[in-house]
KEVEX-232233 format. One record per residue (C-alpha): z, x, y. Coordinates in nm, 3 decimals, decimal comma. Example, Ala and Ser with C-alpha at 12.3 -4.5 7.8 and 13.67 -1.06 7.14 Angstrom:
2
+---------+---------+---------+
|       w |       u |       v |
+---------+---------+---------+
|   0,780 |   1,230 |  -0,450 |
|   0,714 |   1,367 |  -0,106 |
+---------+---------+---------+
END
This chain:
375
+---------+---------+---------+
|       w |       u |       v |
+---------+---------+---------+
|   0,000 |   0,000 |   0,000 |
|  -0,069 |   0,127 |   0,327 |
|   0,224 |   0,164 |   0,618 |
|   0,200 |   0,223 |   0,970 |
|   0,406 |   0,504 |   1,099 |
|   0,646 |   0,473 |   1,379 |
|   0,310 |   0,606 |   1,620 |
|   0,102 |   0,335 |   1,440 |
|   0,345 |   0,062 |   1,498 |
|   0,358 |   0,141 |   1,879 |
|  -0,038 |   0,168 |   1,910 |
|  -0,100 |  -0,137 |   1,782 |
|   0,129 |  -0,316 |   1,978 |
|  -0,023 |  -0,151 |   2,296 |
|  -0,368 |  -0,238 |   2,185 |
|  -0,241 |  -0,633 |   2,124 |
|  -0,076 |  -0,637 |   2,496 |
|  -0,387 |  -0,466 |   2,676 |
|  -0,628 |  -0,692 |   2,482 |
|  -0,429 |  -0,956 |   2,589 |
|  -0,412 |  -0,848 |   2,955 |
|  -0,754 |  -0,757 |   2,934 |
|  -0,864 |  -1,103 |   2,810 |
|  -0,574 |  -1,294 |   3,104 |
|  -0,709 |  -1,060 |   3,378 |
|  -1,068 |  -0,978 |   3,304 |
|  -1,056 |  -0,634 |   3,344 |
|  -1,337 |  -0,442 |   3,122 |
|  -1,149 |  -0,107 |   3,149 |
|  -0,850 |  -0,270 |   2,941 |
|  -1,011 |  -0,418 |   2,706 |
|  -1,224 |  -0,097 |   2,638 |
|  -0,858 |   0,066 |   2,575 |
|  -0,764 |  -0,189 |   2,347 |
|  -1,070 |  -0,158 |   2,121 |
|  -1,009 |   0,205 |   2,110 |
|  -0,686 |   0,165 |   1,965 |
|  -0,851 |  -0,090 |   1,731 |
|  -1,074 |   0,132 |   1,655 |
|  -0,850 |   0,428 |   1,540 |
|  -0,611 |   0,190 |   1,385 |
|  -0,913 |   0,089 |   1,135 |
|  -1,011 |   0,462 |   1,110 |
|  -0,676 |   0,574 |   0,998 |
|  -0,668 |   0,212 |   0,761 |
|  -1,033 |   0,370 |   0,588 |
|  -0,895 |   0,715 |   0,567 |
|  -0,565 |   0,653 |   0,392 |
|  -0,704 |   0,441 |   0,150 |
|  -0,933 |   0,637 |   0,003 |
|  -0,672 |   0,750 |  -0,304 |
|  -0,687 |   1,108 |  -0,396 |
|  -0,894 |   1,201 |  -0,731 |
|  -0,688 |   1,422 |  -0,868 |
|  -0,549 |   1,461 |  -1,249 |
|  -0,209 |   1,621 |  -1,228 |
|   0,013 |   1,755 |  -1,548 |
|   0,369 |   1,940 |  -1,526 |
|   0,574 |   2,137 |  -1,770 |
|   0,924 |   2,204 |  -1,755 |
|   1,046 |   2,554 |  -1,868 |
|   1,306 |   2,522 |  -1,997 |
|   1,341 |   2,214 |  -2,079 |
|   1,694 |   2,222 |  -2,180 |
|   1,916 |   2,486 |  -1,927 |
|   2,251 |   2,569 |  -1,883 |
|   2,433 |   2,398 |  -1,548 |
|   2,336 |   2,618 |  -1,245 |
|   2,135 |   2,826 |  -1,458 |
|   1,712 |   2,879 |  -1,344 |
|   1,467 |   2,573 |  -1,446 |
|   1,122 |   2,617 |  -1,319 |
|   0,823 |   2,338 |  -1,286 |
|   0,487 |   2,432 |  -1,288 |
|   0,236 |   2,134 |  -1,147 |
|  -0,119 |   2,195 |  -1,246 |
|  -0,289 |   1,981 |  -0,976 |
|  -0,742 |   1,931 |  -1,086 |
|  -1,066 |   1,778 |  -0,910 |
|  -1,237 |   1,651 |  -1,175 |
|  -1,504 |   1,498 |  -0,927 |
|  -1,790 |   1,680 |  -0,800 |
|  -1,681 |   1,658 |  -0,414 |
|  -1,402 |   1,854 |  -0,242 |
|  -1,036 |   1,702 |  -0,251 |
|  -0,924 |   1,740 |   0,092 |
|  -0,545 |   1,855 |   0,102 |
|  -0,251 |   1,652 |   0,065 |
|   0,112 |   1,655 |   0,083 |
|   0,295 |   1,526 |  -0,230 |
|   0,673 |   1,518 |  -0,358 |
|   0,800 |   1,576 |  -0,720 |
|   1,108 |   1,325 |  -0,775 |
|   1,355 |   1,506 |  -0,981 |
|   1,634 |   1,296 |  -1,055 |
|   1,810 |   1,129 |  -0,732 |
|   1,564 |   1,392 |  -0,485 |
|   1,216 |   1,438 |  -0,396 |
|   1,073 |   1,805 |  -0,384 |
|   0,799 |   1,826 |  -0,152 |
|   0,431 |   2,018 |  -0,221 |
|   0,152 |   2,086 |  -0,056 |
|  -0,141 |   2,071 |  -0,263 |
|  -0,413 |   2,264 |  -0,086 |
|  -0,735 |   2,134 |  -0,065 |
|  -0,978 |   2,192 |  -0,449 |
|  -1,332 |   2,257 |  -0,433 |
|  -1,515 |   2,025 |  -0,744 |
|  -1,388 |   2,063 |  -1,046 |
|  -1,094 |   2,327 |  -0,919 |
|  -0,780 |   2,377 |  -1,075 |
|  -0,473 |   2,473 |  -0,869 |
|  -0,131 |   2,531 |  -1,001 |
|   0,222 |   2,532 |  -0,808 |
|   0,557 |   2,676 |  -0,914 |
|   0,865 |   2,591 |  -0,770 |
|   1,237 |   2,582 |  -0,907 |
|   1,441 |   2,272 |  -1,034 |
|   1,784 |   2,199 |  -0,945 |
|   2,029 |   2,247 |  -1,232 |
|   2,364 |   2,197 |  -1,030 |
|   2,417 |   1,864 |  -1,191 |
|   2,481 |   1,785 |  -1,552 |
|   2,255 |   1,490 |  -1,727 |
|   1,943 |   1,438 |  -1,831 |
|   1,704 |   1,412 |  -1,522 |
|   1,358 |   1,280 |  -1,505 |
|   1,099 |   1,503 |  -1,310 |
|   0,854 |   1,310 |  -1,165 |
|   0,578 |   1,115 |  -1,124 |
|   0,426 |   1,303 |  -0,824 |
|   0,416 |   1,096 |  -0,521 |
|   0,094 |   1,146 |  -0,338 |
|   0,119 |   1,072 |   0,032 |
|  -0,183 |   1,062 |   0,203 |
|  -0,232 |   1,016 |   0,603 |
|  -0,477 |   0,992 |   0,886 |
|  -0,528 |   1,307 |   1,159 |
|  -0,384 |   1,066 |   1,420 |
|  -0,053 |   1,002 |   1,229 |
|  -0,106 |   0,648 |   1,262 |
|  -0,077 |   0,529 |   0,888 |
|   0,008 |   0,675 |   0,574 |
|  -0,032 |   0,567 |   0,189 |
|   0,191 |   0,660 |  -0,130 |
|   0,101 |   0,674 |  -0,449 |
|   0,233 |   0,769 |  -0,809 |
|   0,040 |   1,022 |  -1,012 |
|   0,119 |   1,226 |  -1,335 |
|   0,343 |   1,201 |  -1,600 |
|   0,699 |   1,192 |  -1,610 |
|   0,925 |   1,512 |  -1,778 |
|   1,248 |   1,530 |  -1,900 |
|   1,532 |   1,843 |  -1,829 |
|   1,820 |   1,825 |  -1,995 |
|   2,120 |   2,021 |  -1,820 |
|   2,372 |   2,113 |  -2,061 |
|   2,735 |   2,209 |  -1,975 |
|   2,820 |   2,550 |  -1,888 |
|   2,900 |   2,735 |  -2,184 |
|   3,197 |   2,999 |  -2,171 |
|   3,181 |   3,287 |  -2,465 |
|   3,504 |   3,208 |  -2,707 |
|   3,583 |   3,326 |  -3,017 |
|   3,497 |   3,118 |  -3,345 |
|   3,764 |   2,821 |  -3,386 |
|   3,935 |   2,787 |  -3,692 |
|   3,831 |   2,572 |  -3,967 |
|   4,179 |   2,468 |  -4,131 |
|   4,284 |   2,565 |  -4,513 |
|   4,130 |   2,526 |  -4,801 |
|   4,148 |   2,106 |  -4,903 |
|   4,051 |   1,941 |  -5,215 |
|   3,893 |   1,579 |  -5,255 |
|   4,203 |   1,487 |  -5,486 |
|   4,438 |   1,519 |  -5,169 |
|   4,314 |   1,144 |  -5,129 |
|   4,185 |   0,965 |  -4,753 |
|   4,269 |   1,332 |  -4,617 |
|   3,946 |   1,484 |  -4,682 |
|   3,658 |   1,241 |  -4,573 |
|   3,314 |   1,168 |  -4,673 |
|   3,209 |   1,432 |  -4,410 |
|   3,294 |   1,736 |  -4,648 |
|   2,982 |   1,846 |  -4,766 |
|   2,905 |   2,126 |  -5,033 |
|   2,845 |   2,280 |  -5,410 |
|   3,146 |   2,254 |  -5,592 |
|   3,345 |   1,962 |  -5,661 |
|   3,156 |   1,658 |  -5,777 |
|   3,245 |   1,365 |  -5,549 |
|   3,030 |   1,086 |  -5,639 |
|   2,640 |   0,987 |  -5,772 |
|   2,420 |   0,836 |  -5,464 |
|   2,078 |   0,732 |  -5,341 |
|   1,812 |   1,075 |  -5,292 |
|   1,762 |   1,135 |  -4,909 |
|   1,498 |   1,360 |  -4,781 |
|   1,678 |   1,702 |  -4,746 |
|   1,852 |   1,674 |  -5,065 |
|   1,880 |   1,976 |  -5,338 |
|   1,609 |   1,900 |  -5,632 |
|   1,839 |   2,082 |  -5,821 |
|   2,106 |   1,804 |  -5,795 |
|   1,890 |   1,517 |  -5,970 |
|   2,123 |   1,322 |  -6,192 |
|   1,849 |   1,196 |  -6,423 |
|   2,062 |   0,926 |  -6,607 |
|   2,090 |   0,786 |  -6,302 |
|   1,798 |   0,761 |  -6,193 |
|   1,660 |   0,666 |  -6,477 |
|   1,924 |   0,317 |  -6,496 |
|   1,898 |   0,247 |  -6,151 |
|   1,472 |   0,277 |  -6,104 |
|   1,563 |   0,511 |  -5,754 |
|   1,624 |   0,873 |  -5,704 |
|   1,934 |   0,986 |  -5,765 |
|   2,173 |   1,303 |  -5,663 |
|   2,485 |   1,420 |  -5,738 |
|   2,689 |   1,456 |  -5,403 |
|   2,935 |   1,768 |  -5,408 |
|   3,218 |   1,882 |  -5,206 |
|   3,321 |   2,254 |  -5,104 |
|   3,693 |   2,229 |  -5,053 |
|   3,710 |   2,579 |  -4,929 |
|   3,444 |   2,508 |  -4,641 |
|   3,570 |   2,515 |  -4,301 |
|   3,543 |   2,287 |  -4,058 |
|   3,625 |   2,207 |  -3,643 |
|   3,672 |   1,888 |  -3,484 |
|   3,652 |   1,892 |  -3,094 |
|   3,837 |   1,571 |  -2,955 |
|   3,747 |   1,500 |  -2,589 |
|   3,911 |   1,268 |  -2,312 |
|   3,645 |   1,102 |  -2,159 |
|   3,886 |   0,872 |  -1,989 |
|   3,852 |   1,171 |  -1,734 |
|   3,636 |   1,195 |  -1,417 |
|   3,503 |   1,352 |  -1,154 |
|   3,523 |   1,713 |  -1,115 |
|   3,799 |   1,734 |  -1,379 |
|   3,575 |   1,572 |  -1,680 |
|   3,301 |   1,817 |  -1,592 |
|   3,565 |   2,116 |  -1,653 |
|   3,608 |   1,932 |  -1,996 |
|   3,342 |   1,874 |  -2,086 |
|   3,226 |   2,263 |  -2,064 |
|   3,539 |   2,347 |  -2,259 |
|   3,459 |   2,064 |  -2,516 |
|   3,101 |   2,204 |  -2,522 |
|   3,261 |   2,569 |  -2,602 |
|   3,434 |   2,526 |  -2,849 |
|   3,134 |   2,329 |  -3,034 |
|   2,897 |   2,568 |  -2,989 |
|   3,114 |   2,883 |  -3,053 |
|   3,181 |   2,683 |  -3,404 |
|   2,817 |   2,615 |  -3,486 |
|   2,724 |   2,975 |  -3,394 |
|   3,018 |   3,120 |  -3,678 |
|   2,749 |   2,858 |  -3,919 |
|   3,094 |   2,617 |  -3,917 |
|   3,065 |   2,250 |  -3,949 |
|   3,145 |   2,112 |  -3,674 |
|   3,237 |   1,748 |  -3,500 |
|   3,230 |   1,651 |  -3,153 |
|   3,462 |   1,311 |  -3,094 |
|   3,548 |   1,132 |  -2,744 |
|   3,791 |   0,923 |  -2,730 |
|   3,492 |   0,655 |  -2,544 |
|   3,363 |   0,627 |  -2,905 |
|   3,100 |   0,964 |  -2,946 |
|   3,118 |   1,076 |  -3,296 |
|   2,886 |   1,312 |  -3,380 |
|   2,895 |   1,570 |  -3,734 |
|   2,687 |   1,849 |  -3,782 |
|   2,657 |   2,154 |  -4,081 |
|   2,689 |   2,397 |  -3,843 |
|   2,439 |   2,667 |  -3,763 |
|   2,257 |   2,780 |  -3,441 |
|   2,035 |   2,468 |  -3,528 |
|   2,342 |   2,212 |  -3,458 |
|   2,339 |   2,355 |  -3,101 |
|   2,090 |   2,118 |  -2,959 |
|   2,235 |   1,780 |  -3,087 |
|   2,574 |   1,880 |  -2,998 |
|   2,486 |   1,979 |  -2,607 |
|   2,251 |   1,658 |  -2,590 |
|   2,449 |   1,460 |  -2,664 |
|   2,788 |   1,638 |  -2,405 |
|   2,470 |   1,629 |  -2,136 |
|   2,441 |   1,263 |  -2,106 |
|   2,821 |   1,183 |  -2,173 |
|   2,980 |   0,885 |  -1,883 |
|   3,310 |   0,846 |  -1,824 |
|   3,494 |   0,572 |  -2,071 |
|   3,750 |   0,268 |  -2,028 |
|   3,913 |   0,397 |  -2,376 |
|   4,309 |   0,264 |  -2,388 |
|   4,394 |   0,573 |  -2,580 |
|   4,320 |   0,932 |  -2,641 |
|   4,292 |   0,940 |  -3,029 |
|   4,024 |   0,712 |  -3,167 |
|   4,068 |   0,504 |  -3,473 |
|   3,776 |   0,715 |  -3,698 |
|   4,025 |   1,024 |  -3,644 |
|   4,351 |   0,847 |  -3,711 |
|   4,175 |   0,723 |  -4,007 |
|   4,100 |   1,074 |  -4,199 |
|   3,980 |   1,396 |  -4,108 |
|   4,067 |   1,795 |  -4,231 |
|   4,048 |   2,159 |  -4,076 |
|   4,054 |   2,273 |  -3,726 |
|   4,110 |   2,080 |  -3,478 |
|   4,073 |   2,106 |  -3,088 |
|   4,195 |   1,807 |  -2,830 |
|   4,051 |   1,862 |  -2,434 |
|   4,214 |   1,642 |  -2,172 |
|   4,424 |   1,658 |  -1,901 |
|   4,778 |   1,483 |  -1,985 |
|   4,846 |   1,133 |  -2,154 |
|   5,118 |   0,903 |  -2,250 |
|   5,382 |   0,862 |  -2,523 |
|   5,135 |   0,668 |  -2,731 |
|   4,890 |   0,972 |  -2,723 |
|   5,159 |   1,236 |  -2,780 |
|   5,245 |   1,025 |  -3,120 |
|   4,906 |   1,006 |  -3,183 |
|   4,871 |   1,371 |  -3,206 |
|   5,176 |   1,447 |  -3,391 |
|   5,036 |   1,204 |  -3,612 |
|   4,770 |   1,402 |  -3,714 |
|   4,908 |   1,772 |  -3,735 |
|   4,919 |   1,690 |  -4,153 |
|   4,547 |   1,676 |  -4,147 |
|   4,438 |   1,893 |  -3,911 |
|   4,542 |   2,240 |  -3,881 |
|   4,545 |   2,475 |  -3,690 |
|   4,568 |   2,225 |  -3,369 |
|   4,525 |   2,321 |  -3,008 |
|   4,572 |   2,079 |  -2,689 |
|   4,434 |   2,207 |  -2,408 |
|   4,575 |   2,023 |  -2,089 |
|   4,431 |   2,076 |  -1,749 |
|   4,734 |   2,087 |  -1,556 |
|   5,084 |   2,047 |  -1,623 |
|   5,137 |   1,890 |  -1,986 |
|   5,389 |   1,645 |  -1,939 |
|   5,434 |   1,385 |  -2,210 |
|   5,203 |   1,643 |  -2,448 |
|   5,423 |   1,949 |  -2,396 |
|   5,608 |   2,010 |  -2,758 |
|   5,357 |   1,854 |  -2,998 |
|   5,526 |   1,950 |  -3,324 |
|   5,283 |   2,163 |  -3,542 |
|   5,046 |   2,204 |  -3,199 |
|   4,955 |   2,486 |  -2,955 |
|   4,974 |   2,310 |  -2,624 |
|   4,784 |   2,562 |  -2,339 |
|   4,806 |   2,480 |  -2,002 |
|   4,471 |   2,570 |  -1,802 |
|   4,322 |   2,530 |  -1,473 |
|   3,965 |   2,511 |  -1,533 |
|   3,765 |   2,514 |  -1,834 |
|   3,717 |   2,971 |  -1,747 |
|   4,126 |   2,994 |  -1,783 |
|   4,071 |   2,803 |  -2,115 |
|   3,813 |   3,032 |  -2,265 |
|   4,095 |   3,362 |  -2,150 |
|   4,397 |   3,153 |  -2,311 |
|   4,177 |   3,075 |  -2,635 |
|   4,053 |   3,418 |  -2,652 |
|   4,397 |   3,587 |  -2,603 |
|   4,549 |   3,336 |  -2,880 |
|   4,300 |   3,394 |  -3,176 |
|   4,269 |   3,735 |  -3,107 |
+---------+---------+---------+
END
């Protein structure tokens, strides 16, 4: 749609009053004025409708970056006509902003292509573009926007602070009962018979089965000496505070997937999210930390992790009531070793029985304290 700017607004309401003079007075000279204004006014209406021919594609490298770390765009801008494309200015929306570029003018069938940096201060996943052409007259009387290109994705990821591997817990067995879950994955100890799943060892065909039942059929075993980490994190948080949280929550996880440890990512807003472990868990975990919101949960411990869980275990918050401190203590049987880290003073969490209770600042003081414990 075309607009008139703020210069285009005021000549066509001169050109209305000295028409209208012209035509009350009969004076020639004003009404020669008026249909100049006319005139440019339907000059700059002609020239900013003519839509630019260009095809326009963008990559994002990286695509996923750590928070304040370097993202780069590169916008390859063509003429795919056989005249000249005249030059334009154009902005890039990248999440809540617009980044402005000037595309210089292509001769036919030119290819131009413009670098410039994306902002990574903010965690989330942001969409990067379309590209907004705008396209005006010489006289600065009108202007016209349109959309062009496809639309990216960059993920920002929390900041990641170097720690050392977390714990996994001791060695559990599935005849401990509801202590180990279904989530213990591994060679040895026969747990139960169940439906093939792409991914699944040939090797551990049971062929009786699968020859009663019609379906595939594997034998699913447990390793009770494989360790495991469970990261719990407050998302009752917000603000600057969650952020801080969420880069220690993101830490831990990825400092356990790196040591090829299993590991889970909870929130107490509902997340639950378990992985094997391995520089290939990375991704999922970060994902899914990047596009975390802020929760309405009543309490810190949610009901899947009251339920059943083993090994290492890692709670991120910043204080909480006598229900969560019995909540915790509640699962110190299960989980071991566990560490609270509280952002601020500790209050009703200070004295967990069976728990390491840290006291940080910022989610940098946590990595130090967690360094200088397990070493």
């Amino acid at each position: 749609m075309i607009r008139l700017t703020r210069r285009g607004t005021g000549v066509l309401a001169g050109t209305v009053v000295l028409f209208a003079f012209g035509q009350w007075a009969g004076y020639p000279f004003f009404l020669a004025i008026a249909g100049a204004g006319a005139g440019a006014l339907v000059a700059a209406v002609v020239l900013t409708g003519r839509r630019p021919r260009v095809a326009v594609t963008r990559e994002v490298y990286p695509d996923r970056v750590e928070r304040g770390r370097p993202a780069m765009a590169a916008l390859r801008v063509r003429n795919p006509t056989g005249r000249r494309q005249g030059a334009f200015s154009a902005g890039d929306r990248i999440g809540g902003g617009v980044r402005a570029v000037r595309i210089r003018a292509l001769a036919p069938n030119a290819e131009a292509t413009h670098h410039y940096e994306l902002p990574t201060a903010r965690r989330g996943r942001h969409q990067v573009g379309p590209l907004t052409l705008d396209r005006g007259d010489p006289f600065g009387l009108g202007h016209r926007r349109l959309t062009a290109g496809e639309i990216a994705t960059l993920w920002v990821h929390p900041r990641v602070h170097v720690l050392h591997p977390p714990g996994g817990g001791r060695p559990r067995h599935h005849h401990e009962g509801t202590a180990v879950d279904d989530r213990l994955r591994g060679s040895y100890d026969l747990r139960e018979v169940r439906e093939y799943v792409p991914g699944d060892e040939v090797r551990h065909l049971h062929w009786k089965a699968t020859a009663r039942t019609g379906q595939l059929m594997v034998r699913d075993y447990a390793d009770p000496d494989q360790p495991r980490f469970t990261a719990l994190l407050d998302s009752r948080l917000e603000g600057a505070l969650l952020e801080e949280a969420i880069d220690l929550t993101a830490s831990l996880v990825t400092s356990a997937a790196h040591a090829d440890r299993p590991a889970r990512l909870v929130s107490s807003g509902g997340l639950d999210l378990d992985t094997s472990g391995g520089v290939q868990a990375v991704r999922p975990l970060l994902d899914a930390l990047c596009v975390l919101e802020p929760s309405a949960a009543a309490g810190l411990v949610p009901e899947q992790l009251a339920r059943g869980g083993v090994g290492g275990f890692a709670v991120v918050t910043a204080g909480g009531t006598a229900a969560d401190r019995a909540a915790l203590a509640a699962l110190r049987d299960r989980y071991a070793p566990l560490v609270v880290f509280v952002f601020g003073p500790a209050g009703s969490l200070a004295g967990i029985p069976g728990a390491t209770v840290l006291e940080v600042s910022d989610a940098a003081d946590a990595a130090r304290r967690w360094n200088a414990v397990s070493r």
